[in-house]
C-alpha positions in Angstrom: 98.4 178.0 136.6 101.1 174.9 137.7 97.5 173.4 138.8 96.3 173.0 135.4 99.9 172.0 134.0 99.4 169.0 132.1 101.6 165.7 133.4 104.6 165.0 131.5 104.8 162.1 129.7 106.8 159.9 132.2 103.9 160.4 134.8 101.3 160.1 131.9 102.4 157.1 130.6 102.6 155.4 133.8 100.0 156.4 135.7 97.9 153.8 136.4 100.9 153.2 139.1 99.4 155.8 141.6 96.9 152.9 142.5 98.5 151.1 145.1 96.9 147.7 144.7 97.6 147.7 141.0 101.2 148.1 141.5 101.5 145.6 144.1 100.1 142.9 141.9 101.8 144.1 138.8 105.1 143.6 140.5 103.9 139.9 141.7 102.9 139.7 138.2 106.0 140.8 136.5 108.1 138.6 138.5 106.2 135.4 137.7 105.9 135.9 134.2 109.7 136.8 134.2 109.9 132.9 135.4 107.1 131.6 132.5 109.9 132.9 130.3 112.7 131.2 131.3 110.6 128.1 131.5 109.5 128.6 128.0 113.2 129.3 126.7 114.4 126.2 128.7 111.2 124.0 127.3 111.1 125.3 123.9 115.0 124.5 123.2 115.0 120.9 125.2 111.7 120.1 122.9 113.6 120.9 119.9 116.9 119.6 120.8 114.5 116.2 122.0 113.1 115.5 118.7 114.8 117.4 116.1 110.6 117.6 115.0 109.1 121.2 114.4 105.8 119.5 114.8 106.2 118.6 118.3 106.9 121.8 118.9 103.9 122.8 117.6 102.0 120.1 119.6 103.5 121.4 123.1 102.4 125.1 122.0 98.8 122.9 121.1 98.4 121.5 124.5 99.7 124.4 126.4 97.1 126.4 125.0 93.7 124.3 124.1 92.6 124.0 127.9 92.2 127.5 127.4 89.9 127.3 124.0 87.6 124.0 126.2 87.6 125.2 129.7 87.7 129.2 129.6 84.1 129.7 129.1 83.7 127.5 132.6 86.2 129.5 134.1 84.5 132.8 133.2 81.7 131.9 135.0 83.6 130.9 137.9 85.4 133.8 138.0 82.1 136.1 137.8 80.2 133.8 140.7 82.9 133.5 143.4 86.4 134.8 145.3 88.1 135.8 142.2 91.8 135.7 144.1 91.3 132.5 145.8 90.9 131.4 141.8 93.8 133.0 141.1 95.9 131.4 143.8 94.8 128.1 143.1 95.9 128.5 139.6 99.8 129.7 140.7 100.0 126.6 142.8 98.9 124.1 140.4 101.2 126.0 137.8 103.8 126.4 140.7 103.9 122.3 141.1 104.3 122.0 137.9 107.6 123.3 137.0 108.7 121.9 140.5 107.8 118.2 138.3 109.8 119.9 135.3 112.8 120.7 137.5 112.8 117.4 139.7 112.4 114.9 136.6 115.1 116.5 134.6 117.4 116.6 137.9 117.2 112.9 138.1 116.8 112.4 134.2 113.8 110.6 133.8 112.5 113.8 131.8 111.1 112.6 128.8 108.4 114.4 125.9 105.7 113.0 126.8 106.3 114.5 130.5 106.7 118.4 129.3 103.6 117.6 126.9 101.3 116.8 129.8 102.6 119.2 131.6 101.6 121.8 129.3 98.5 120.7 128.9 97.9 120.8 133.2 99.1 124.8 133.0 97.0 125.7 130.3 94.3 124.0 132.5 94.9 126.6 135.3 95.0 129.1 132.8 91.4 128.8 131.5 90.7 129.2 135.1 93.6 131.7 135.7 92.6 134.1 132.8 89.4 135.1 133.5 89.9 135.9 137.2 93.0 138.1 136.2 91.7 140.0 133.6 88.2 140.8 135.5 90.4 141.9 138.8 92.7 144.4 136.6 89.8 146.7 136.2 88.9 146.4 139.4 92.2 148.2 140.5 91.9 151.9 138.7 89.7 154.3 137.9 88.1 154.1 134.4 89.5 156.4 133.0 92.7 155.3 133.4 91.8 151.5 132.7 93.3 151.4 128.8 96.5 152.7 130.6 96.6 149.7 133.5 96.0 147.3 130.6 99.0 149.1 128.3 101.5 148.6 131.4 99.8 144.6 132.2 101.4 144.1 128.8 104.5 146.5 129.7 105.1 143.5 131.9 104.1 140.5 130.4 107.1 141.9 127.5 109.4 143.3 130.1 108.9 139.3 130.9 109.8 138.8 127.6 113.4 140.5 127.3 114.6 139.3 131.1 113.1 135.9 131.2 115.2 135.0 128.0 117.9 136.5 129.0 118.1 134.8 132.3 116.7 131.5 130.8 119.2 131.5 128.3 122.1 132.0 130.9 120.6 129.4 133.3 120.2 126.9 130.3 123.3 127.3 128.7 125.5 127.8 132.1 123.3 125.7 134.8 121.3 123.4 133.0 117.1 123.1 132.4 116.5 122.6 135.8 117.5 125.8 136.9 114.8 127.6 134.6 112.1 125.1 135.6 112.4 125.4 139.4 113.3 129.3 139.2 110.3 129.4 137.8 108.7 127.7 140.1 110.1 129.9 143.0 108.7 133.1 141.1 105.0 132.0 141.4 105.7 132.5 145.1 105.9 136.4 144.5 102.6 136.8 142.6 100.8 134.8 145.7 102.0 137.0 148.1 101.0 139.6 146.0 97.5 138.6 145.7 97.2 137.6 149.4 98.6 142.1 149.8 95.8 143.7 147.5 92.3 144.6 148.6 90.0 143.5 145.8 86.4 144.5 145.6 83.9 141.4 146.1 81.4 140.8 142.9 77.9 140.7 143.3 77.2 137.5 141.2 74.3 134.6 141.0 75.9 132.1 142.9 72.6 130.0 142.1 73.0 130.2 138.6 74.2 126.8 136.9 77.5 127.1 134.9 75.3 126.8 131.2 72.9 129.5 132.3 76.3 131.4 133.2 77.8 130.6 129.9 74.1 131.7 128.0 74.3 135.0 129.6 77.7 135.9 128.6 77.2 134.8 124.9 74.3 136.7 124.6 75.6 140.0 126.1 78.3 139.6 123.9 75.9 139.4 120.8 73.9 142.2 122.0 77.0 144.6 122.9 77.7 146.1 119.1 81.5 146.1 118.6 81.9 143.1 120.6 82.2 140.3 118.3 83.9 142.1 115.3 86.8 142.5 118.3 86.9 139.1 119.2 87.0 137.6 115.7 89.7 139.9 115.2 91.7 138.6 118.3 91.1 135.0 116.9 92.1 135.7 113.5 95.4 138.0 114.8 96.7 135.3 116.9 96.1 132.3 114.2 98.7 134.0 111.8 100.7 136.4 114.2 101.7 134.4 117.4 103.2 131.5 115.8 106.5 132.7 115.3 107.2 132.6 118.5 106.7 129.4 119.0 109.0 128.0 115.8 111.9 130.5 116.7 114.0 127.4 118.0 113.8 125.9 114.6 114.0 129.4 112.3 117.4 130.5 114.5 118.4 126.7 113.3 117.2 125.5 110.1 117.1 129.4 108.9 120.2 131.7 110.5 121.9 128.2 111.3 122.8 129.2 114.7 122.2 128.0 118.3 120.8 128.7 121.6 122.3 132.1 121.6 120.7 133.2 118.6 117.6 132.0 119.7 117.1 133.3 123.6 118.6 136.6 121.8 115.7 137.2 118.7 113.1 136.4 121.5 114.7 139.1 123.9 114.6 141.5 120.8 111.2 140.3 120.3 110.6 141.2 123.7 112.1 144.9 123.7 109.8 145.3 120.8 107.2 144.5 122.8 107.7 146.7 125.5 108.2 149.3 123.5 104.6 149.1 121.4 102.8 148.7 124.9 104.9 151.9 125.9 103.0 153.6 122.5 99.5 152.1 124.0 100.6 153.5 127.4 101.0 156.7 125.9 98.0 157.5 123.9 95.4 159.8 125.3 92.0 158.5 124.0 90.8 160.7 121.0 88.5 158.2 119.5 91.7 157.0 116.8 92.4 153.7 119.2 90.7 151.4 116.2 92.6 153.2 113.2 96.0 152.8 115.9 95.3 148.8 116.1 94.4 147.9 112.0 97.7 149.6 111.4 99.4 148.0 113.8 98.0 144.8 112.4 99.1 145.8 109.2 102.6 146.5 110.3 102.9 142.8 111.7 102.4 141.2 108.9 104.8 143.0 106.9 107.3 142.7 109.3 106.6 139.1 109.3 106.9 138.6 106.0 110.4 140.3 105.8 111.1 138.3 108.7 110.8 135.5 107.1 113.8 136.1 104.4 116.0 137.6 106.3 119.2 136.9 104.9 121.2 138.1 107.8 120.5 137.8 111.8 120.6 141.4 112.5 118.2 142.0 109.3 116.2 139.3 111.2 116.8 141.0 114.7 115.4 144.5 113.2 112.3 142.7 111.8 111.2 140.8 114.7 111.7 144.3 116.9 109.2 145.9 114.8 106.9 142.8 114.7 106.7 142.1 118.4 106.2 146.1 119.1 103.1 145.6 116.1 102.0 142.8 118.1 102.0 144.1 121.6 100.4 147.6 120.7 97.2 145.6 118.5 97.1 143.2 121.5 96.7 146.0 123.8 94.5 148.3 121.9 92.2 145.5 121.3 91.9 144.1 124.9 90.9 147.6 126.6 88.7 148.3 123.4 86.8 145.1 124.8 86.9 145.6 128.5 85.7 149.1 127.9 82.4 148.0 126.4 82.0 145.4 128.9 79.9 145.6 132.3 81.8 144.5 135.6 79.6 141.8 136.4 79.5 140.2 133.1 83.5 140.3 132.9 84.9 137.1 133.9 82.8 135.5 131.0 83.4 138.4 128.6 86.9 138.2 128.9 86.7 134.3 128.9 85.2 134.2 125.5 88.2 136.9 125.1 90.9 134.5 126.1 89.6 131.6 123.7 89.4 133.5 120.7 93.1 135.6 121.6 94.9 132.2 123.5 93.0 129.6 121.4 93.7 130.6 118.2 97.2 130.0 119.2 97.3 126.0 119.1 95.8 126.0 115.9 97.9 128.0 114.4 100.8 126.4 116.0 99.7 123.1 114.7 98.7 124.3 110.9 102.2 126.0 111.1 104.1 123.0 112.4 102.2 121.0 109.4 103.1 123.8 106.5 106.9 123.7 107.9 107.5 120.1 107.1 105.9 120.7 103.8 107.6 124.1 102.4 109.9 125.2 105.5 109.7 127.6 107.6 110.4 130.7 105.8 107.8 130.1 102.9 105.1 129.2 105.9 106.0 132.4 108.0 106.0 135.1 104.8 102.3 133.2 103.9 101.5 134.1 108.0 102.4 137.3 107.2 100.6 138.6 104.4 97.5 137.0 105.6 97.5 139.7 108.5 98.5 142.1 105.8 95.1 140.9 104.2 93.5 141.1 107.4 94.2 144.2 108.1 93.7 146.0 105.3 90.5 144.0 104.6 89.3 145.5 108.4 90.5 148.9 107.9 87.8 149.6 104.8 84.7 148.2 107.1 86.2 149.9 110.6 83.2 151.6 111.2 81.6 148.4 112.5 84.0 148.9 115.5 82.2 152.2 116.2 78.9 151.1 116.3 78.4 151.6 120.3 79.8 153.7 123.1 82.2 152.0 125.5 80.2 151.8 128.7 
């Protein structure tokens, strides 16, 4: 009988852990992204405190992220026609150099805008090459059956990230200065090379003779021929045009909106952070059952109405409560969408899958940043967030009546 005892929900939530190699690089994973985070606190504010501009806020966010939207497609096809960790080590050291840069021209003080603006724009060029290779190796790791669960706990990490990273950044930055964040995090992608280096990961049995546009044709058109596909990946696109932006103008809504500092700031994006974790957690936890679809359009709901509220919150702790709930809507739609793609995607096809992935999920983020950085200098940034909101509200809703085009196909 203690044979067929189901596992509690500790070991079922977390058990994509049993596979060794998936638990090495999430750890490597984990640790880096836990130094993105205090780069991004460190950036962000310095940005900010620069120009006093919400738009050039907006414009790093842009160029940090539109490499991803021109070059991911190319990287896809890399990533499905050669050593997918040798990409992904070449992307931590170009990424790796560049905070080093950050940290050595702010030491000296010759750290201007225009420096952290091309600098974005060089790590959202390893990205688009990054991206693809990471999110094709994942699946490689565990069992099938268990991949929805790997993806829940990639995000457990990424958030996990997102409270710590903060929290450190905002200690370094306050007590030690920028440079502390920028060449911490340059020491953390250190960790998720050695990682890679420790993990056996199955070769791919590509064309290597095939040219990068014939790649490119042959991942479009699976996509258009795999039903389910593209209603996800317009979805992605829209979600992150109107639901990732707030991230990005925290700096000025802790300002211009609570009137506060760096301390309200690095602490709304560690509550953002725990809400995070805490939605993945929810992913994490679900068993299957065919209800992951209704799960994410409510979820998409729920973010825009906590956005909305977000956006007039008259106190910081009404704020604080809002943005708990909209980063734990956030993570549990981003992580119920990525595994419903994967799941209907072959393993050899992938990399360019999951490339066309990344530009709708990661390039609708520049544009929205930019569009949001414009309707902030017209109406402010309350009236721009609540219109962010209830357009996901409309999205949502408008999804959940024609859901069944989600449905259309078996995952493979």
């Amino acid at each position: 009988m203690a044979a067929n005892r189901k596992p509690g929900f500790i070991a079922s939530t977390f058990r994509a852990f049993r596979y060794r190699d998936y638990a090495i690089l999430w750890g490597g994973a984990c640790t880096s992204s836990i130094g993105t985070w205090m780069q991004k606190v460190a950036q962000s504010w310095l940005v900010y405190q620069l120009s006093n501009d919400a738009f050039l806020l907006g414009l790093d966010a842009f160029l940090g992220e539109i490499p991803i939207l021109l070059f991911s497609m190319v990287g896809g096809v890399v990533a499905d026609r050669n050593d997918r960790r040798r990409i992904l080590i070449g992307s931590q050291i170009v990424q790796m150099t560049s905070a080093a840069t950050l940290a050595i021209l702010y030491a000296l003080g010759y750290l201007e805008i225009w420096h952290i603006l091309c600098l974005s724009f060089t790590n959202g060029l390893a990205q688009a090459f990054g991206g693809p290779a990471y999110q094709a190796i994942v699946p490689a790791l565990v069992e099938q059956k268990d991949l929805s669960n790997a993806i829940a706990l990639n995000s457990i990490q990424f958030n996990l990230a997102r409270v710590i990273g903060p929290v450190l950044g905002g200690f370094a930055l306050v007590n030690l200065g920028a440079a502390w964040c920028f060449g911490l995090n340059a020491s953390s992608f250190l960790v998720v090379i050695a990682a890679l280096l420790a993990v056996s990961i199955p070769k791919i049995t590509g064309n290597e003779e095939l040219s990068v546009a014939a790649g490119i044709g042959q991942g479009l058109q699976f996509i258009r021929n795999r039903k389910g596909l593209m209603p996800l990946i317009f979805l992605a696109f829209s979600m992150t045009i109107f639901g990732m932006s707030y991230i990005v103008f925290l700096p000025a809504f802790a300002k211009d909106v609570l009137h506060g500092g760096e301390t309200e700031f690095t602490t709304l994006m560690a509550i953002s952070g725990g809400g995070s974790i805490l939605g993945a957690l929810l992913v994490a936890s679900l068993s299957g059952g065919g209800r992951e679809v209704k799960y994410m359009l409510g979820g998409l709901i729920a973010l825009g109405a906590a956005l909305t509220v977000f956006s007039y919150s008259p106190h910081f702790w009404w704020a604080a409560v809002a943005i708990f709930v909209a980063g734990a809507a956030l993570m549990a739609v981003f992580a119920l969408v990525s595994s419903l793609v994967q799941l209907r995607t072959a393993d050899e096809m992938r990399g360019r899958v999951m490339s066309v992935y990344n530009i709708a999920f990661r390039g609708g983020m520049p544009l929205g940043s930019l569009a949001m950085g414009e309707a902030i200098g017209f109406v402010g940034v309350a009236p721009a967030l609540a219109v962010a909101g209830l357009a996901l509200v409309t999205l949502g809703v408008t999804f959940s009546v024609f859901h069944r085009i989600f449905l259309t196909q078996e995952p493979l």
